[in-house]
C-alpha positions in Angstrom: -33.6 2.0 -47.2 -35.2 -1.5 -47.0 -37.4 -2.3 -44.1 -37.5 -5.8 -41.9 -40.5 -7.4 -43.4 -41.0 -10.4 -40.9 -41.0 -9.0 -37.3 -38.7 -10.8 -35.0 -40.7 -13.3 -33.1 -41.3 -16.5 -31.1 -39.4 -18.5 -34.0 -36.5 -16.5 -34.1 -33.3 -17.4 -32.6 -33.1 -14.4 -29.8 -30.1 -13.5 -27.5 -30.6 -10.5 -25.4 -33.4 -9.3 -23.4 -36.6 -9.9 -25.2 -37.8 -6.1 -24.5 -34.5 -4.3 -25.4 -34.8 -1.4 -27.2 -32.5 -2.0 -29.6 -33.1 -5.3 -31.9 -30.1 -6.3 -34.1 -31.3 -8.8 -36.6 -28.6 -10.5 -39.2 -29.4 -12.3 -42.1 -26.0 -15.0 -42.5 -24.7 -17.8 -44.1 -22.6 -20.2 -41.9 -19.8 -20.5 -44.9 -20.0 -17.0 -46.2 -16.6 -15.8 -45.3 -17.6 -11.8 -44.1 -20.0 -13.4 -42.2 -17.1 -15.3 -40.4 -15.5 -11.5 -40.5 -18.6 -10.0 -39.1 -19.0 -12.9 -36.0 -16.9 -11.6 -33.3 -17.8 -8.0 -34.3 -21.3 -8.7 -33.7 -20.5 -10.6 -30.1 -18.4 -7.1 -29.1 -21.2 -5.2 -30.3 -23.4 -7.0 -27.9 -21.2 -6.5 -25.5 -21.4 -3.0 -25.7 -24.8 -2.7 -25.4 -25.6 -5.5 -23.3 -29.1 -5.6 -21.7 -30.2 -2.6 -24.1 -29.5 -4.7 -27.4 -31.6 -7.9 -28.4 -29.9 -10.1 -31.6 -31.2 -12.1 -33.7 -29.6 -14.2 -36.4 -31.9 -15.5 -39.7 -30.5 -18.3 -41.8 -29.5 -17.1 -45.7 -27.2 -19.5 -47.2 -25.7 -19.0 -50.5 -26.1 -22.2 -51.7 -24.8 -21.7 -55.0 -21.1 -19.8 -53.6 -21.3 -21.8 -50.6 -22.0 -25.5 -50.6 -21.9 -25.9 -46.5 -24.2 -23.5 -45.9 -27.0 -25.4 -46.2 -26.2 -28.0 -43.8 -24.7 -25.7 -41.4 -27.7 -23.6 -40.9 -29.5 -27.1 -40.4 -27.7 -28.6 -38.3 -28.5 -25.2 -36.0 -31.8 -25.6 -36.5 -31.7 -29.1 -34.9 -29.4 -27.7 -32.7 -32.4 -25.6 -31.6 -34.9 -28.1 -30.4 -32.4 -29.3 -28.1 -31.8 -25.5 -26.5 -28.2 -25.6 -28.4 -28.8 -23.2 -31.0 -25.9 -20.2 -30.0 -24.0 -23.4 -29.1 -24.1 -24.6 -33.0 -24.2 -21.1 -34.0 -21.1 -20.1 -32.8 -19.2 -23.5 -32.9 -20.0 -23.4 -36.6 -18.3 -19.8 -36.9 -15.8 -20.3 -34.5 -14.5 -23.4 -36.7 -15.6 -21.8 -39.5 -12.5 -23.1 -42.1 -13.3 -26.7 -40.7 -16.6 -26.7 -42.5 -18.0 -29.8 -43.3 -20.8 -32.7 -42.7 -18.3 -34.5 -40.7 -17.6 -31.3 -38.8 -20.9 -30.6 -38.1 -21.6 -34.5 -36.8 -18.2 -33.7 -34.3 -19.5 -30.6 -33.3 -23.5 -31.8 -32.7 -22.0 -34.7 -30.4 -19.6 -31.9 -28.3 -22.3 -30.2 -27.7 -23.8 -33.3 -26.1 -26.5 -33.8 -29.1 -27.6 -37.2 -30.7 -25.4 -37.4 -33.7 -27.1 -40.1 -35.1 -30.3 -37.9 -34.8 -28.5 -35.1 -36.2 -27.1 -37.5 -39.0 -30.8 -38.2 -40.1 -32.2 -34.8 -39.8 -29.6 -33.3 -41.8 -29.8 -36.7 -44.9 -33.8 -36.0 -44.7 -33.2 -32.2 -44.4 -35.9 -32.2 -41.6 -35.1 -28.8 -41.2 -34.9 -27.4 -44.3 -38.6 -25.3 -44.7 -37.1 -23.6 -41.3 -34.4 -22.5 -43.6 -36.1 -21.3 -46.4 -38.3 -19.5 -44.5 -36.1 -17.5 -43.3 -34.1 -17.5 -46.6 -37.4 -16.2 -47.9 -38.0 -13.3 -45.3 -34.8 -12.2 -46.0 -35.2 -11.7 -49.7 -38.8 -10.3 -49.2 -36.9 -7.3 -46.8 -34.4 -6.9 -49.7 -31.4 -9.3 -48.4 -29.9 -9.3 -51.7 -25.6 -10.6 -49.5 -24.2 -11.9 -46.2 -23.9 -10.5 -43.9 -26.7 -8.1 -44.2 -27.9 -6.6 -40.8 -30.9 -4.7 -39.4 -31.0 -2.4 -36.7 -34.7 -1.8 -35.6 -35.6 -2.6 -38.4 -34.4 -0.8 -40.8 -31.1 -2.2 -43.3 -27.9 -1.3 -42.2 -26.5 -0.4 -45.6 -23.2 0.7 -44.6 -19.8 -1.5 -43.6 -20.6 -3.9 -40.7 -17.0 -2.8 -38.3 -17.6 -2.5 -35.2 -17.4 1.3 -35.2 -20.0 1.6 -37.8 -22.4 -0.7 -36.6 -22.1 1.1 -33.1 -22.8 4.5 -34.4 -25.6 2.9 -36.5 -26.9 1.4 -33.7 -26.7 4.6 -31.8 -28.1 6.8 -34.1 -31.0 4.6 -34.7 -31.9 3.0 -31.4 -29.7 3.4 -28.7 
């Protein structure tokens, strides 16, 4: 079983209380379409654990299978320094099929961000390294597919329903 080899921590995207005992940590790709399957299974799961689960979500776009991705994951990151990350985050899964840079411009000015800003972050990838960093974690704690989860650290190898992932989480933290 592969381990979490970066430790969630002040850069990571966090919902959740920040001393739960349970840490959920999933390495996506905005495009990838079970990551799309895995979204609402993931927001019922922390429902069902509320205050006693933290998650966490790390950028790993498949650039190659997913041409979006990329930009997506971006345009979240940006989304970020304005306090809008889960905003982006879940706007971008929620509309998932609609995937696109003009999307993502629509969506960035809903949300009540510059587009224009978000227009030249995403054309100079300003937040690209963000990205690959966490593109890079993932493939240094054996992310080898999207979605690919953690739960206390420690890879969730098995299918990512909601019944599975609770027991999981239950067996190993909770």
């Amino acid at each position: 079983m592969s381990e979490l080899k970066i430790p969630v921590g002040a850069g990571d995207h966090i919902q959740g209380d920040p001393q739960a005992a349970i840490t959920l940590v999933e390495y996506g790709d905005y495009e990838c379409p079970h990551c799309g399957a895995a979204y609402p299974i993931v927001k019922r799961v922390q429902r069902h654990f509320g205050k006693r689960m933290r998650f966490v979500f790390r950028n790993f776009p498949l650039v190659q299978a997913h041409p979006n991705a990329q930009s997506a994951a971006e345009a979240a990151e940006f989304a970020a320094t304005q306090g809008k990350f889960w905003e982006m985050h879940d706007g971008i899964y929620e509309n998932q099929r609609e995937l696109s840079m003009d999307f993502l411009l629509r969506l960035g000015e809903k949300l009540g961000l510059d587009g224009r800003a978000l227009a030249k972050a995403l054309k100079n990838e300003e937040f690209a390294e963000k990205v690959r960093a966490d593109f890079l974690g993932g493939v240094r704690s054996g992310v080898n597919g999207t979605p690919t989860f953690f739960i206390n650290n420690h890879r969730h190898d098995g299918p990512f329903d909601y019944g599975d992932l609770v027991e999981s989480i239950e067996r190993v933290g909770g």
